[in-house]
VOBA-1610 file (N, C-alpha, C; in pm, whole numbers, padded with zeros to 5 digits, always signed):
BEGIN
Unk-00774-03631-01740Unk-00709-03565-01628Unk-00717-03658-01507Unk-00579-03687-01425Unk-00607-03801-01343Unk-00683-03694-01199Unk-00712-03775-01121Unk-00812-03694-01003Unk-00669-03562-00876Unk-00534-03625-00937Unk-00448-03546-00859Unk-00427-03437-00906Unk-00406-03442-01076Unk-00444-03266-01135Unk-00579-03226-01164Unk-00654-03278-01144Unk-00753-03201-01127Unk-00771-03143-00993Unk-00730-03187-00862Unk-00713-03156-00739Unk-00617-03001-00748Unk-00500-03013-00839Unk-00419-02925-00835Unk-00497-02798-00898Unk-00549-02857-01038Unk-00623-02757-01092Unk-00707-02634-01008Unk-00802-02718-00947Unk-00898-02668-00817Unk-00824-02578-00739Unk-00729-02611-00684Unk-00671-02527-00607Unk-00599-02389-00650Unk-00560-02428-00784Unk-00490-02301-00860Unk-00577-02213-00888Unk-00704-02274-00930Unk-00809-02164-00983Unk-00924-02097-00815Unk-00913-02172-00758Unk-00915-02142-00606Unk-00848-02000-00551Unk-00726-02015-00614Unk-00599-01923-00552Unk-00631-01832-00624Unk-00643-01841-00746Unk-00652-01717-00861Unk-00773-01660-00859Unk-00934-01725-00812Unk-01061-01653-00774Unk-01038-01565-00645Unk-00944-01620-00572Unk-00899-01531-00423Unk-00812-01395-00399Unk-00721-01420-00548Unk-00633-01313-00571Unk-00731-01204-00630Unk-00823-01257-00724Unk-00926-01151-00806Unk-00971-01102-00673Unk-01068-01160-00610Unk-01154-01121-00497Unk-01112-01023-00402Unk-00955-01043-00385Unk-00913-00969-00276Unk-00831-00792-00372Unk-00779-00837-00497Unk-00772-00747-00546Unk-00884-00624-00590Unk-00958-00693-00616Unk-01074-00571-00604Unk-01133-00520-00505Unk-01106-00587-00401Unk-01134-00521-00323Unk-01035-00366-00208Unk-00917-00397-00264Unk-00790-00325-00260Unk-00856-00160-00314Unk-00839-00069-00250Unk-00861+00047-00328Unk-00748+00127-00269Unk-00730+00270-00353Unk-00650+00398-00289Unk-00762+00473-00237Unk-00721+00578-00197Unk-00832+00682-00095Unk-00718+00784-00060Unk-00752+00946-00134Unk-00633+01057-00126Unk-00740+01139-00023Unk-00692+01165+00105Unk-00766+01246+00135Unk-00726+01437+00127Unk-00794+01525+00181Unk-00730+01644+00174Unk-00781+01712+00354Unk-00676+01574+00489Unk-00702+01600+00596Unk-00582+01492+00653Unk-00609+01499+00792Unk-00549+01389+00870Unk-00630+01256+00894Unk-00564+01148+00926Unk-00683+01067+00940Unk-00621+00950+01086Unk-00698+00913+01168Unk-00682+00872+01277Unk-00665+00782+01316Unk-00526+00728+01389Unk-00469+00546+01410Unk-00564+00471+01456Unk-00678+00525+01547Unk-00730+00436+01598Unk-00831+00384+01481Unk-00827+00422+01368Unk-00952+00349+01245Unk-00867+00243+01199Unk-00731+00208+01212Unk-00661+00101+01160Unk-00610-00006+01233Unk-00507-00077+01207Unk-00449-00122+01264Unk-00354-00148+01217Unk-00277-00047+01329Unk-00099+00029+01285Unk-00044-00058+01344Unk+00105-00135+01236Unk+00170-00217+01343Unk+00323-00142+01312Unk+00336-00043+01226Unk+00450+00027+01239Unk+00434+00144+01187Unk+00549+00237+01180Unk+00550+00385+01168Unk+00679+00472+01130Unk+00652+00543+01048Unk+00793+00612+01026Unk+00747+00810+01089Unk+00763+00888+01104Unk+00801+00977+01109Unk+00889+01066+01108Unk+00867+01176+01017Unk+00972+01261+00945Unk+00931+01395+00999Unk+01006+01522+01034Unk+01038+01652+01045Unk+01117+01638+00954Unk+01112+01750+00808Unk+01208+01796+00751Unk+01175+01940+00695Unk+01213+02053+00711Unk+01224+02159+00677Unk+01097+02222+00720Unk+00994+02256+00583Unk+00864+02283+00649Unk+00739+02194+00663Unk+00798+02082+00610Unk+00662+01955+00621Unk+00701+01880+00725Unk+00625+01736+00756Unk+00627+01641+00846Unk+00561+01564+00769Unk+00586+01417+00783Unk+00550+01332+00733Unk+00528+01205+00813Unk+00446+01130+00821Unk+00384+01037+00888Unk+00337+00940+00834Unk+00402+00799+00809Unk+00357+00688+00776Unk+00342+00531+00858Unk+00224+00536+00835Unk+00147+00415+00894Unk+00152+00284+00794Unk+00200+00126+00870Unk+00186-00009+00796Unk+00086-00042+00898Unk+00016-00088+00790Unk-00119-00194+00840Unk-00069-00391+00760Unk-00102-00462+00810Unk-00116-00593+00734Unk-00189-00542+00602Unk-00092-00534+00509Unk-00178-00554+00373Unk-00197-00386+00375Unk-00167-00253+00390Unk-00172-00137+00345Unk-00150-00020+00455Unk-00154+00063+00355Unk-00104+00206+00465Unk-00137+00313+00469Unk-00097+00450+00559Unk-00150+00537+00555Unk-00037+00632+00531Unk-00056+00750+00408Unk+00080+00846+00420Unk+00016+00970+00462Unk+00088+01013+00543Unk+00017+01178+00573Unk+00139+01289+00593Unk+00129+01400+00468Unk+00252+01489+00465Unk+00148+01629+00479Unk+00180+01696+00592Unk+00131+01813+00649Unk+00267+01966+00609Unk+00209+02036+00563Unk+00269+02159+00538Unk+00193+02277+00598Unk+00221+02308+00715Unk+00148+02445+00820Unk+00001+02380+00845Unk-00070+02418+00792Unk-00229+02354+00831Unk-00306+02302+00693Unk-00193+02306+00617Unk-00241+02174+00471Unk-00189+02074+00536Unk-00307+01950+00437Unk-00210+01785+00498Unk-00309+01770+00369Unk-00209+01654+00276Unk-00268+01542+00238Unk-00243+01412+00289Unk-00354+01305+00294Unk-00337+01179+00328Unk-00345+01049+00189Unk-00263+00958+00171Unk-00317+00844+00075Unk-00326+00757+00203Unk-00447+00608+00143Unk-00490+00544+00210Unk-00453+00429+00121Unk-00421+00297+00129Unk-00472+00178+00071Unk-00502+00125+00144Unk-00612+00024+00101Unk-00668-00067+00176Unk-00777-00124+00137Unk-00775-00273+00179Unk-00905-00356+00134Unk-00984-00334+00254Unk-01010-00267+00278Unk-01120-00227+00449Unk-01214-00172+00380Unk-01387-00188+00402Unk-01478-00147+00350Unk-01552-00069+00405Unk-01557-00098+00561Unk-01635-00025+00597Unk-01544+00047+00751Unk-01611+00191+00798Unk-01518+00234+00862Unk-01446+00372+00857Unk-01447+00387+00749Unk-01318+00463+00681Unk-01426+00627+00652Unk-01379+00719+00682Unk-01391+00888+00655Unk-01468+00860+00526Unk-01559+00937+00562Unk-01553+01009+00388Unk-01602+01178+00378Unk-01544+01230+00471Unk-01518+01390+00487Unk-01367+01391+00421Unk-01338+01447+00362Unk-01243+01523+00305Unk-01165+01442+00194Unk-01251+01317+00117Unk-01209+01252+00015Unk-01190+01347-00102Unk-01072+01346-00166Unk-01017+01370-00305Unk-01032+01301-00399Unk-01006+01187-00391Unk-01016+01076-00523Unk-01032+00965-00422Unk-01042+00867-00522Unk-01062+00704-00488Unk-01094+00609-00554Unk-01001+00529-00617Unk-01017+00433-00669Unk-00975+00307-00686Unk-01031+00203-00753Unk-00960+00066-00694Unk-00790+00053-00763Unk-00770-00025-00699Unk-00613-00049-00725Unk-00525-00154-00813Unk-00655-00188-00871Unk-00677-00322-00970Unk-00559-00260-01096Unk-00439-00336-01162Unk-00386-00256-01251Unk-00321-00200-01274Unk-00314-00096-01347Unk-00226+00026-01296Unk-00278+00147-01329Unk-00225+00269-01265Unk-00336+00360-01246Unk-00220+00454-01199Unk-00245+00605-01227Unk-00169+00720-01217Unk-00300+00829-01159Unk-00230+00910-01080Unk-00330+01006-01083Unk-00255+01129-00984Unk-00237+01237-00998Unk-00206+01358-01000Unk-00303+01476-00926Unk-00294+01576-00876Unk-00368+01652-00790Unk-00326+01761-00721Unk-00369+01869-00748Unk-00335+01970-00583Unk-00424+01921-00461Unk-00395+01980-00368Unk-00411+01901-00248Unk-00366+02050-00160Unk-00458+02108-00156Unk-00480+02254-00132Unk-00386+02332-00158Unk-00342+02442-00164Unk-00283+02584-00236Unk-00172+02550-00254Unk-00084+02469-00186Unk+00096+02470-00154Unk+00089+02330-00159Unk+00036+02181-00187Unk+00085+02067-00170Unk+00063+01966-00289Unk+00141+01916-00405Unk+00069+01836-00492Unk+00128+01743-00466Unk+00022+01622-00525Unk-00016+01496-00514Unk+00055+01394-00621Unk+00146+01314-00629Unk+00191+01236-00748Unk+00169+01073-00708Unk+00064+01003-00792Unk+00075+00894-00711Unk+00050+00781-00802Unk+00145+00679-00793Unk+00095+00517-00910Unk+00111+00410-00817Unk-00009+00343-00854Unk-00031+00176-00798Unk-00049+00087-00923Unk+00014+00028-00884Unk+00068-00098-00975Unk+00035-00270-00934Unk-00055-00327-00962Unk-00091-00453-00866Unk-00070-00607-00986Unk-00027-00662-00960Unk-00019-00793-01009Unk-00045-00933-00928Unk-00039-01040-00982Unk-00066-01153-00904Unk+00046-01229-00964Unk+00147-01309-00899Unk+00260-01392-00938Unk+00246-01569-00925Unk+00320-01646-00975Unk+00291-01761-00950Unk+00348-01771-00835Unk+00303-01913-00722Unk+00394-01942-00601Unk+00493-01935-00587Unk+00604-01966-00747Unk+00731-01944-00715Unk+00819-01805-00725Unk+00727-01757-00809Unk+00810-01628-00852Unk+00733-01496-00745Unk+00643-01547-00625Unk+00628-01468-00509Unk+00647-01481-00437Unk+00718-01585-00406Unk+00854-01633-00283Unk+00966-01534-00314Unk+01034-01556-00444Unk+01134-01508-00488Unk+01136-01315-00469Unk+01049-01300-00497Unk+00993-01116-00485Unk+00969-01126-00326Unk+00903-01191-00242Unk+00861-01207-00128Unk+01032-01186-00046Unk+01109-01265-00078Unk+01271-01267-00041Unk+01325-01179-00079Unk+01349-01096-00187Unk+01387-01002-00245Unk+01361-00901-00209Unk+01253-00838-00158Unk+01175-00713-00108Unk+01197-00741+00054Unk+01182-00839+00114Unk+01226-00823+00262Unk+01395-00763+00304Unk+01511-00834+00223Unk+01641-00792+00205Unk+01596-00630+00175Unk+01553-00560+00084Unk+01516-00426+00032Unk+01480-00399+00130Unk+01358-00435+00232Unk+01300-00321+00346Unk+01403-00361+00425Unk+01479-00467+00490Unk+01594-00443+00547Unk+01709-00369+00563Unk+01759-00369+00386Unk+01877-00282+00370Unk+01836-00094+00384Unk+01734-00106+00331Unk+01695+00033+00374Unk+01594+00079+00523Unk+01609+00004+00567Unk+01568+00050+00713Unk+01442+00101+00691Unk+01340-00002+00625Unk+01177+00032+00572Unk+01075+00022+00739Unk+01030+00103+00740Unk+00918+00002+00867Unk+00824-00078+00736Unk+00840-00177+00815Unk+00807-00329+00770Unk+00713-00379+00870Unk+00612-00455+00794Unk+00542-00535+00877Unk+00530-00700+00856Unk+00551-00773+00884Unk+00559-00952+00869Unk+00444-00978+00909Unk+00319-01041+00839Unk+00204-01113+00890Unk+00194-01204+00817Unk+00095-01296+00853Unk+00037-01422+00769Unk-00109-01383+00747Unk-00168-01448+00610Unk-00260-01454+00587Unk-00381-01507+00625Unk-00527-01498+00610Unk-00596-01591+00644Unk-00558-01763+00585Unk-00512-01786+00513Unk-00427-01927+00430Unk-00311-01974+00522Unk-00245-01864+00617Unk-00114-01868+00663Unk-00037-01838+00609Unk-00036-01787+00477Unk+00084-01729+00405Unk+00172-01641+00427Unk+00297-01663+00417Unk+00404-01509+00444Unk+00368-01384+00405Unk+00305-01310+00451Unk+00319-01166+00383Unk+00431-01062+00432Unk+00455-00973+00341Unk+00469-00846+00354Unk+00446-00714+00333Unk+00454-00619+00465Unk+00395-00497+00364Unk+00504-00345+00460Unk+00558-00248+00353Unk+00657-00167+00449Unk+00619-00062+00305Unk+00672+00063+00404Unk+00718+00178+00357Unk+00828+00230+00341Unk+00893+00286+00220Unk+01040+00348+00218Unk+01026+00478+00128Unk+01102+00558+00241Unk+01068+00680+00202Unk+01207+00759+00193Unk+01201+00835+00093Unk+01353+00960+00047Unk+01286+01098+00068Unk+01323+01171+00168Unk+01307+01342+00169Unk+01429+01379+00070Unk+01362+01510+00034Unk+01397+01623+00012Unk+01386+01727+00036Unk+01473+01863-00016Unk+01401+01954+00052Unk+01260+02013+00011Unk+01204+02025-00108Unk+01053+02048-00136Unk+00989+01930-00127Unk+00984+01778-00158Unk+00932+01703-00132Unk+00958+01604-00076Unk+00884+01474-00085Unk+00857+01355-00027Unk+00856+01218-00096Unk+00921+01121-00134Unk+00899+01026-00215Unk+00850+00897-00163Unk+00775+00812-00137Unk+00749+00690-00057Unk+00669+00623-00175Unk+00771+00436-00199Unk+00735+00352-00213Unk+00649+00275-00156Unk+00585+00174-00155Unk+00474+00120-00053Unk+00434+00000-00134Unk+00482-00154-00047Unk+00499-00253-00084Unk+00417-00344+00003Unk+00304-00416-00051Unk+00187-00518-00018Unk+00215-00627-00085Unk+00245-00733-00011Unk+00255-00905-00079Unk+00201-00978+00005Unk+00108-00998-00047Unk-00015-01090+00010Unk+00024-01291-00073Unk+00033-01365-00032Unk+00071-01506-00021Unk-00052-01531-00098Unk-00195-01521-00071Unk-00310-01623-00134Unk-00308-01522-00257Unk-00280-01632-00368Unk-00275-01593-00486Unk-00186-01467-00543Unk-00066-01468-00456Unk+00056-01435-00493Unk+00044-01275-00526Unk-00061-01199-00492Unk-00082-01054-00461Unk-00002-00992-00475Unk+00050-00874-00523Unk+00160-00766-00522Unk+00104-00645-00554Unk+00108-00528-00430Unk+00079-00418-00433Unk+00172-00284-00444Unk+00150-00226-00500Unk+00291-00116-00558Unk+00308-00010-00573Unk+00308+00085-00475Unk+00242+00249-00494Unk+00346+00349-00488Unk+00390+00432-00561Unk+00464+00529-00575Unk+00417+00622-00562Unk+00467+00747-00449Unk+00398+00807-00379Unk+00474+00940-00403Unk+00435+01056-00471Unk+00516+01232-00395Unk+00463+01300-00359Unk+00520+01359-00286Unk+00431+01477-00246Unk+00538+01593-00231Unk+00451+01708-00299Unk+00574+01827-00387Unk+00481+01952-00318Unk+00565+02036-00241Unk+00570+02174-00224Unk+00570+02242-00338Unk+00402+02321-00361Unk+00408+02395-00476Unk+00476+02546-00432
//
């Protein structure tokens, strides 16, 4: 191996110990409450009035907050690689986001819970290509979107897109993290029982 791929080597397996590292550290968090902007750092927002719910979504660099309130029920999902900080009054579930993973719930008398995260790691080129592809997507659909760079400087992105109805709520939720080509993927409902 001449000393330039092994240089390359280093760095790939560099990228790929960073993608592990940061992926596990990625979790969901369903709460069965509201939970408060000032614990994050919100750089955008959607809000919805529709019929008898409201809905409220928060982008952070790298994850978000959904909160769909029906009279004085609310459930909240959380992602996020943040460790310390964070509620743990009115946790429902929680788990890491490594994978893929389904998980289902009432979420007090009148509100259920439908929710999948989906996480992968891509090569440099084929997370440019998704990286370009998904920005056009939160564009064409008028996503709140957030644009940051990484600790590496890498392009990220991370936005919410959401479809009402009249009993429920549907929100996608898209994390692309640059060091080690990260992709976060959460499919989100929330259904008036």
């Amino acid at each position: 191996m001449t000393p330039r791929e092994h240089k390359t080597q280093g760095k790939a397996m560099n990228a790929s110990t960073k993608a592990a590292n940061l992926l596990q550290a990625y979790r969901l968090v369903l709460y069965r409450r509201a939970l408060h902007p000032e614990l994050f750092k919100v750089r955008n927002r959607i809000v919805i009035h529709h019929g008898d719910y409201e809905f409220e979504g928060w982008v952070m660099p790298g994850g978000h907050v959904l909160r769909f309130q029906l009279g004085e029920q609310c459930a909240s999902e959380l992602v996020t690689e943040q460790e310390t900080g964070l509620p743990e009054r009115g946790v429902v579930a929680a788990f890491p986001c490594a994978g893929e993973r389904d998980h289902e719930q009432e979420v007090g008398e009148r509100i259920k819970y439908v929710g999948t995260v989906q996480t992968e790691t891509l090569s440099e080129n084929l997370f440019n290509a998704t990286y370009t592809e998904l920005l056009e997507f939160a564009k064409e659909q008028d996503a709140a979107a957030v644009l940051w760079n990484d600790a590496e400087g890498g392009k990220c992105l991370s936005f919410v897109d959401v479809q009402r109805f009249r009993q429920e709520l549907h929100a996608q939720c898209y994390h692309l993290v640059a060091t080690g080509g990260l992709v976060i993927r959460t499919q989100t409902i929330f259904e008036i029982q």
